[in-house]
N, C-alpha and C positions, 0 to 999 in steps of 0.2 A: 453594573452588570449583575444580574440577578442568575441564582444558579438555585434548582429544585429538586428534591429527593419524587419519588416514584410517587409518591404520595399528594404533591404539589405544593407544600410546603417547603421552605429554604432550607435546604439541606447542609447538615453538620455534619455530610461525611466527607466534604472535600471541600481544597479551595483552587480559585484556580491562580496560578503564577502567570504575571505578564511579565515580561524580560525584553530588555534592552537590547534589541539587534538590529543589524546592518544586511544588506545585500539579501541572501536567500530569505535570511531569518529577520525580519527588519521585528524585531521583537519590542514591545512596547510596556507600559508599567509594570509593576510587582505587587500585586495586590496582598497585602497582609492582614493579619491577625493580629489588631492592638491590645496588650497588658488590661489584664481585668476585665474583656470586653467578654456580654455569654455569649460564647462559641453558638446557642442554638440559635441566633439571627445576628448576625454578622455579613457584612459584604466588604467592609476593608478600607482603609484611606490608600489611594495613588502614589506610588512613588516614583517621580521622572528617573530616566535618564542622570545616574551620576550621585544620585543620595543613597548612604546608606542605612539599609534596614535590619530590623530582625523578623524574622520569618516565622511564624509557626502555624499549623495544619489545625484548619476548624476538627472539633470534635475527638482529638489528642491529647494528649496530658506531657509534656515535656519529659523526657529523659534522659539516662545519661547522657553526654555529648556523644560516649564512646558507639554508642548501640547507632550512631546514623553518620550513614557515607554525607558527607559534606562539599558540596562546588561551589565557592567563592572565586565570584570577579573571572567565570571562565573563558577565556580568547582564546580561539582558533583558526587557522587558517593554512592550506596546503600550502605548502611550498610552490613558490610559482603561483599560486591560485592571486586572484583580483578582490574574490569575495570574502569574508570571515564568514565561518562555518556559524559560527557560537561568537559572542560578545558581551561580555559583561556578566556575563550567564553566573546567578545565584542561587540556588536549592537544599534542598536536603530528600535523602531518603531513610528509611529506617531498617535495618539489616538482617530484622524478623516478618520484613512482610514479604508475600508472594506477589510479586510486580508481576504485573502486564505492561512491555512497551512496544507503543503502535503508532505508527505514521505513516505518510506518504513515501513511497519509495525514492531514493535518492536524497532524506529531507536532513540525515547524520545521524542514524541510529546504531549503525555501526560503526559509522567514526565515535561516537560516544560510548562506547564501548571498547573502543580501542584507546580510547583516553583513560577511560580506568584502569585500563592494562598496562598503562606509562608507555604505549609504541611512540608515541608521537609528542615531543616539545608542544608545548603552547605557557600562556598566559595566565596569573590567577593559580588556585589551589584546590587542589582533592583530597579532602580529611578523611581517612576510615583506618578503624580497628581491626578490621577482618580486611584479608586479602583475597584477591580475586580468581577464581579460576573460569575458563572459556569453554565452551562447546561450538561448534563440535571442532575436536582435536584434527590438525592435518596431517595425516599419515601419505607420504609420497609413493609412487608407483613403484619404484625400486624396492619398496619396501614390504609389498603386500604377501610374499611369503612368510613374513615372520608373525609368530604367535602375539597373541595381544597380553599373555602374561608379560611378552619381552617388552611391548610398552608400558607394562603396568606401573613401575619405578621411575618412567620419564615422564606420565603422564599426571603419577602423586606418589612421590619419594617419601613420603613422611605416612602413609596411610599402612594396615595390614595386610595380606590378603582374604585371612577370614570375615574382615568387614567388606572387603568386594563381594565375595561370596555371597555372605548377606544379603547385599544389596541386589546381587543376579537372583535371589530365590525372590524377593519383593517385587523383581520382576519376571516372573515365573519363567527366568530362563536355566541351564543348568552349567554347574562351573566347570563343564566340557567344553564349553566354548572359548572359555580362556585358554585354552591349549590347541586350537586350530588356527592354520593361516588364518590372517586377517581377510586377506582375499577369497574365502571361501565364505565369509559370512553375506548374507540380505544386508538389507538396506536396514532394514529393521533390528536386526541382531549386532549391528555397529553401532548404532544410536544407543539402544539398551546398555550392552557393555559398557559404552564411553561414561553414560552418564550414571549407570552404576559405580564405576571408579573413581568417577567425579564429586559423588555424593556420600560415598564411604572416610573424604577426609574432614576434619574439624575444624571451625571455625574459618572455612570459607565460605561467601557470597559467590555463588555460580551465577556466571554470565550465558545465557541459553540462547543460539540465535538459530531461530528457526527449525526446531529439531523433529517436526511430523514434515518437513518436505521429504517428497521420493517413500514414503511410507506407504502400505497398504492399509486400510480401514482396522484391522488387525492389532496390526502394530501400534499403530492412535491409541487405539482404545487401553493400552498395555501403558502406553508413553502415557498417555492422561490421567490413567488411575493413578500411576506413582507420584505423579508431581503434586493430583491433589494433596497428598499426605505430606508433602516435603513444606519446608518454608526455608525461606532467605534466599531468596534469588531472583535474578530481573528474565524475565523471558519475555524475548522478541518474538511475535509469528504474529502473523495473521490468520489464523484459524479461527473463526470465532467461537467455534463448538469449543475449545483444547483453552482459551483465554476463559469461558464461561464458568469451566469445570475448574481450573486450576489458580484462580490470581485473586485476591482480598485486595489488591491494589490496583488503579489503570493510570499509568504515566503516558501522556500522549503530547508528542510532538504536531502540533497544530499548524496552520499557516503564520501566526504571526504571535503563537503564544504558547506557553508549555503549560499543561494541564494535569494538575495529580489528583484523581481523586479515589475514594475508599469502594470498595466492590468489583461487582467483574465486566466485562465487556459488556453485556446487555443492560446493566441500570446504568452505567455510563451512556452509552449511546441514547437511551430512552431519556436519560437527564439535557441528554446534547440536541436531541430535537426540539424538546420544551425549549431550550436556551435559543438555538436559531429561530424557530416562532417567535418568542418574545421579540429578541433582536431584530428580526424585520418588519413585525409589527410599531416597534419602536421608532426603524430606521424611514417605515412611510411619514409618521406623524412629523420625524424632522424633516421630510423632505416639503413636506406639506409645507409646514412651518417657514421654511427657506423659503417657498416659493413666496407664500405672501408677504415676508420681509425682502424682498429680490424689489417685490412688486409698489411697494411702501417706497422704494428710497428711492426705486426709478420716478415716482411723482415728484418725490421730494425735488429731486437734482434737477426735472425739467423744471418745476417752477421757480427754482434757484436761478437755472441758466436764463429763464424768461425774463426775469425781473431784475437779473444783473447787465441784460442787454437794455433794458428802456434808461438804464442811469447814462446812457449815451444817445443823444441824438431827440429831436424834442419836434412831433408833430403835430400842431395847435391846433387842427379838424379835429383829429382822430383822439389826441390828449388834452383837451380843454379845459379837463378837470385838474390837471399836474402845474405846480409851477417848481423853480427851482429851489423853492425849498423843503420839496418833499422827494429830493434827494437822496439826502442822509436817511431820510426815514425807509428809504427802499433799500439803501446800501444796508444796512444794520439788520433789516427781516432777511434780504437777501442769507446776509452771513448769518445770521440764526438757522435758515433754513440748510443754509452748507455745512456749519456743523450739526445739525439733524440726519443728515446723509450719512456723516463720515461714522455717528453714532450708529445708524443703523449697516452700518457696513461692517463696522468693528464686532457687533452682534453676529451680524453673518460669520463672520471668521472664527468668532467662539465656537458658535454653535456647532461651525462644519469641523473646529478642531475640535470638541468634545465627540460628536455623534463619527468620526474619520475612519477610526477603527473595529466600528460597532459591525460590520461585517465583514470584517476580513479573515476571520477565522470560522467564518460560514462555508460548510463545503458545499459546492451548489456546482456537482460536474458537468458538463456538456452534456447535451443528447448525440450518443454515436447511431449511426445507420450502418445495415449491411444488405447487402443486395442479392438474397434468395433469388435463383431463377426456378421459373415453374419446368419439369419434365412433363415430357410425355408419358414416361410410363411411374406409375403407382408404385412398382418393384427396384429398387433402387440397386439391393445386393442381397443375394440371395448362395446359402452356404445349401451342400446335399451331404451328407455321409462326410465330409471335408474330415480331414485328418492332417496337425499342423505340430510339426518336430524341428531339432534337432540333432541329427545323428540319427543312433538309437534310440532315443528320450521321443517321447510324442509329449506334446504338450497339449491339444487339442482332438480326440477321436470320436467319431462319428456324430459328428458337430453339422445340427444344422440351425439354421437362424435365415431370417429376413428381414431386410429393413426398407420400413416404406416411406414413401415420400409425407411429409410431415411431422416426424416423427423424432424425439430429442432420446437417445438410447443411449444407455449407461451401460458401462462394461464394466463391472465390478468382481472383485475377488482378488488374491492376496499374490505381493510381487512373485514373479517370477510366472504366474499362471498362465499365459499366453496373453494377456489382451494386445501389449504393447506389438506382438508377433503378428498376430491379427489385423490390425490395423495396417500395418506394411506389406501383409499378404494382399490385402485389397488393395492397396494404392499399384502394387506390381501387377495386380491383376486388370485392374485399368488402362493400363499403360503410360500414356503421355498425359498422366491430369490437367485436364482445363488447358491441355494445347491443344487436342486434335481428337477427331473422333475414331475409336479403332475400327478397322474391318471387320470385325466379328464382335458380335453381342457373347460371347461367353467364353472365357477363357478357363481352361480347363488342365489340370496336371497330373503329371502320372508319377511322380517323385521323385524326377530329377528338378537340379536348380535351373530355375529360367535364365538366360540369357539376356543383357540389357539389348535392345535392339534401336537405344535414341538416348539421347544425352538425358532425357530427364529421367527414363528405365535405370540409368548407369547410377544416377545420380539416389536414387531410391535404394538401389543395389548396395551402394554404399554403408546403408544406414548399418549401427553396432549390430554385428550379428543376424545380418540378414543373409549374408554368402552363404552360409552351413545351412539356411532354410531347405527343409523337405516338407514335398506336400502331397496331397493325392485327393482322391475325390470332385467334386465338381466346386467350384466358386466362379459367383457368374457376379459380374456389372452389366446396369443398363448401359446400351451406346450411347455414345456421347456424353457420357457422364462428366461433368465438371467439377471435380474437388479441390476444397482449399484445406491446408491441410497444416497443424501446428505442433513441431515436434517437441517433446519434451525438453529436448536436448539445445542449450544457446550455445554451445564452446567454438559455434563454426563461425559466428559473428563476428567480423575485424572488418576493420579500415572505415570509410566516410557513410554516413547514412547515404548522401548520392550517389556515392559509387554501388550500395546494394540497392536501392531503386533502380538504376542503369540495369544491372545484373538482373533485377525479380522483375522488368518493365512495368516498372509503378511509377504513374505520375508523383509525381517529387512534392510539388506543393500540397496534393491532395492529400497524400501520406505524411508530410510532417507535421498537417492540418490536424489529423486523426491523432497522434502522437504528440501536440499540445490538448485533444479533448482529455487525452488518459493522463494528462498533469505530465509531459513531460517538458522539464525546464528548458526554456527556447536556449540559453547559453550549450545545453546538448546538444541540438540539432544540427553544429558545427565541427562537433567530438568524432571521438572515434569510439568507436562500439564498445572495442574491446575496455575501454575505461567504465562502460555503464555497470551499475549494478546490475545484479541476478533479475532483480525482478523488473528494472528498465529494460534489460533485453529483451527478458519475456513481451513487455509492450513492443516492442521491435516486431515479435513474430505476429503480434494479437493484430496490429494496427493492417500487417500486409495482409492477412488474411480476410480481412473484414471490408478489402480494396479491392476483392478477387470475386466477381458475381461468381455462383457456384451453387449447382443442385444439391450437394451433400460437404458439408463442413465439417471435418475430424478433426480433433482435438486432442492431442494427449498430452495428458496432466498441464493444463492450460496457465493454474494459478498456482504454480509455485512458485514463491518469491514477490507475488502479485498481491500489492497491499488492502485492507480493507474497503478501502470508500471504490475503487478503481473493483475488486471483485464487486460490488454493489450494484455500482454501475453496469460493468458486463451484464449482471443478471438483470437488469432494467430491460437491455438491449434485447438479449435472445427472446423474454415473453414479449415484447412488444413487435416484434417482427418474427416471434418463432420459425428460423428456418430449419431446416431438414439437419439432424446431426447425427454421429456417432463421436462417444467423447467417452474419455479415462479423467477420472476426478476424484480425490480422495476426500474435498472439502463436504462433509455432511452438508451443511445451510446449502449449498449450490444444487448438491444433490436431490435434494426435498426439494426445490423451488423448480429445477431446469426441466428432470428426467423424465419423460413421460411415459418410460418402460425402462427396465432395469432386468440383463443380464450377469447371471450371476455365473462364474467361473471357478469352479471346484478343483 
């Protein structure tokens, strides 16, 4: 397995680890770094299953033991669970680099992370000098009155406050915020803090999972800049802009192997396509190969079986030339020729176990489809003088905007600005989405709250903060508009995937179809929701939505939680079938690729 730097040469910034696993992770060699060997072209000798190695990172120079987190011989497996998580699993990381780690969702990036935390028994050993701390910290509801100086001492007892301080000015926030409820801060201004308090203490490796979801563009940028400057820490996300700016390392849980290599997201990934090129270029030639070794032994064995049949039975027309004693001489070619078979068979079985693995760690997602319906009218939603509050508070005045049929429009601007309000005022304004068509082409308010007047109105009503909704001005939908619509929000998800198909009338098969293309593990599709990860939910909402034909598709904050290859994928989908959207997204790369007009929200 050959692995290239950007240059196309063999690259000495990484190596990758094949590991020993079972069940999800059915993990396979350990590719090492032999004594003396130069690191500038090196690809590693195999090591099965069950031999032990020593390990070291092309293009490194060995260090103290103390300076690197160490996992020897790691085994895991839930309680209850059938599968091991991890097996065997042996690595090392180094406790000065800024890690990026990325995988498919559900694939144990946070159970591995909760294994460094010690939450969980397993199997095997975790060496490191520095101790661990976690983001983001769980502060309960009960508890959102109190000041976040009060959590200051539970969250790093050993740290000062004037190194918090510090740290809030690094992140150009002010240390008035450590003195307000916690529940009055943004989304942004909790992430800041935490991980200002986080980073103020010494000598630990901070654990970082997913700390730009629920962020506005703002806040990124704020969260990005600091991280570039920090090191020693392993940061989870799938952002690729936030991994590009911030990580000198990329650890990636793979389908069937774990991969570390030196840089940030993008000459990883630019290294990862060369690699899959190579590899299926590689994997035609042995399939090639097979076939005409396939084809080689099928001759062989007829004319084995042909000439093991004439040593019986003797027809002096047809065999005139045969007597019996050119018997043996047919038994003996015979059996020469049968062990020529078993020879060419035994080759088959090398080859196909050497070449077995050569794509399994090739990501190669389905093609998803969505089923855009065309309208009649051009005008999709159309805002006049519209004014959208709160109470007192307006959040949106003399707002107009239209959206027309073809068209992918970004709602951008910083949390709390109204977009997320927006989006629910139109769905109320619609009425019964994608059930019914209303009696009237414009729905219009004079600033009282609407009234649900159909279980799916009630059911919108519902949504955080939609009750206190005031509006005035005009907002109009085309009739009959059909929207599929995906809320930020998963917390409503429980019980059987059939039983919310029943509930959402989605064909069952069709959708658990769609929810294997987004790599969800068939053992889920039996689970209960409330067990899936953050960003398997989120496939939960992606998969029904994309089952629901529909003139207008909204979106709010669609990928968070939603892993690298699976956003890639989306974004394959929407340009190749561009349908009609309105969509909240903080992901830059998606932004740049989807949006083909961009509202900005002051």
């Amino acid at each position: 397995m050959l692995y290239f730097d950007t240059a196309g040469a063999v690259s000495t910034a990484f190596v990758s680890v094949m590991l020993s696993k079972v069940g999800r992770f059915l993990y396979r060699p350990l590719f090492l770094m032999p004594e003396n060997e130069n690191p500038a072209f090196c690809i590693g000798n195999v090591h099965r299953k069950g031999r032990s190695a020593d390990m070291r990172f092309a293009g490194t120079e060995r260090r103290d033991f103390m300076s690197k987190i160490s996992v020897s011989n790691l085994t895991f497996c839930y309680e209850g669970g059938f599968e091991n998580i991890f097996e065997q699993v042996s690595f090392y990381i180094d406790t000065d680099w800024k890690l990026g780690f990325i995988g498919r969702n559900g694939k144990g990036k946070t159970t591995f992370l909760n294994l460094l935390l010690g939450k969980y028994e397993y199997s095997g050993s975790i060496q490191s000098s520095a101790a661990f701390d976690y983001f983001p910290y769980q502060i309960g509801k009960e508890r959102l009155a109190a000041c976040m100086s009060d959590f200051l001492y539970e969250l790093a007892p050993d740290c000062e406050e004037w190194r918090v301080i510090m740290e809030m000015e690094k992140m150009k926030m002010d240390a008035e915020l450590l003195y307000r409820p916690f529940g009055t801060l943004s989304h942004g201004e909790r992430t800041r803090v935490m991980l200002a308090i986080l980073f103020s203490r010494e000598n630990y490796f901070l654990l970082i999972d997913e700390p730009t979801n629920h962020l506005d563009q703002a806040s990124r940028e704020i969260v990005k800049e600091y991280l570039s400057r920090k090191k020693g820490f392993l940061l989870v996300s799938h952002d690729r802009d936030l991994l590009d700016a911030c990580v000198d390392h990329i650890l990636v849980l793979n389908r069937v192997s774990i991969e570390v290599q030196k840089g940030n997201f993008s000459s990883w990934w630019e290294n990862k396509e060369r690699k899959d090129a190579f590899q299926t270029a590689e994997n035609e030639k042995h399939r090639k190969e097979i076939g005409k070794l396939k084809k080689a032994a099928g001759r062989a064995r007829d004319w084995a079986d042909y000439n093991e049949s004439t040593k019986i039975g003797y027809d002096p027309i047809r065999e005139h030339d045969r007597g019996n004693g050119t018997r043996p001489y047919i038994g003996a070619k015979t059996k020469k020729m049968q062990s020529r078979v078993r020879q060419i068979e035994e080759r088959i079985g090398r080859e196909i176990e050497e070449k077995e693995g050569l794509l399994q760690d090739i990501e190669t997602p389905a093609d998803l489809k969505v089923m855009p319906a065309k309208h009649h009218k051009d005008i999709l939603v159309r805002a006049e003088k519209y004014n959208l509050g709160y109470g007192d508070r307006y959040l949106l005045r003399d707002f107009d905007f239209t959206l027309q049929q073809g068209e992918r429009v970004l709602l951008r601007g910083a949390n709390g600005c109204g977009k997320s309000s927006l989006i629910r005022a139109i769905l109320r304004a619609n009425g019964p989405a994608g059930t019914a068509e209303r009696a009237e082409d414009i729905a219009e308010v004079t600033g009282e709250p609407r009234r649900p007047e159909t279980d799916v109105m009630a059911a919108v009503e519902e949504l955080p903060g939609t009750a206190a909704l005031r509006e005035s001005g005009v907002l109009r939908t085309a009739s009959g508009l059909r929207i599929s619509y995906i809320d930020q929000d998963t917390s409503f998800l429980r019980g059987s995937l059939s039983g919310y198909c029943e509930k959402e009338e989605l064909d069952e098969s069709l959708f658990k179809a769609v929810l294997r293309q987004l790599d969800l593990e068939r053992t889920r599709l039996d689970g209960l929701m409330e067990e899936f990860s953050e960003g398997q939910k989120k496939k939960v909402l992606i998969a029904a939505s994309l089952l629901r034909q529909a003139h207008l598709y909204i979106w709010d904050e669609p990928l968070n939680y939603i892993d690298v290859f699976s956003r890639i994928q989306i974004e394959d989908l929407l340009l190749r079938y561009q349908p009609t959207m309105l969509f909240v997204e903080h992901d830059v790369r998606f932004q740049e690729k989807i949006a083909t007009r961009v509202v900005e929200f002051r």
